[in-house]
N, C-alpha and C positions, 0 to 999 in steps of 0.2 A: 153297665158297660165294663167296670173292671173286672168285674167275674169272667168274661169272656175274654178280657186282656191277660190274667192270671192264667185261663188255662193255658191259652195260645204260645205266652211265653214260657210254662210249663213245658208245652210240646216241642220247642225252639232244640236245635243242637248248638252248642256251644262251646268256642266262642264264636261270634260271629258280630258282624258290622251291619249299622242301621241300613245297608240297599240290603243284604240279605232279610231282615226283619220285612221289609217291605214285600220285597219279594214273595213271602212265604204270605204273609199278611193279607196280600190280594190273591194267591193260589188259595187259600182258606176263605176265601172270601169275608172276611173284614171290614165292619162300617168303613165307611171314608174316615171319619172321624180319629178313628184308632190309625189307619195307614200312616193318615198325613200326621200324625202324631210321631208315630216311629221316624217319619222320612226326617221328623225334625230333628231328632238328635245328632249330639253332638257325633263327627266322624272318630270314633277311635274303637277298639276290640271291646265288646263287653262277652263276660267271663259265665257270668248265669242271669237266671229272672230276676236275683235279688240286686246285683247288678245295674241292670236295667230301670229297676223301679226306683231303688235307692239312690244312687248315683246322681238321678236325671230328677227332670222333675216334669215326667211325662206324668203318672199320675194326676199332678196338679192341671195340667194343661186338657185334662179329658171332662167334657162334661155331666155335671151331674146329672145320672136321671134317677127319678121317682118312682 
């Protein structure tokens, strides 16, 4: 699941705010899992992917699959 978050935030323009992420998130059609992830962060401008991943700690909050 984060290979699929990696690319999608690859493909993101930037900067932009977590409704934008979502936005885009469910137009890509994106687990629930990964949306409701994004919808959670925190509201302020992130700058790029590394941003987003580093920053937050949405990473942590996605679950592991096998």
């Amino acid at each position: 699941m984060f290979t699929e978050l990696d690319h999608f935030l690859r493909s993101m323009e930037y900067p932009c705010r977590p409704g934008d992420l979502v936005r885009e998130a469910r137009r890509d059609l994106l687990p629930t899992d990964l949306v409701e992830a994004l919808g959670s962060l925190p509201e302020r401008s992130y700058t790029s992917r590394w941003d987003v991943l580093h920053r937050t700690s949405i990473a942590e909050a996605l679950p592991i699959s096998a």
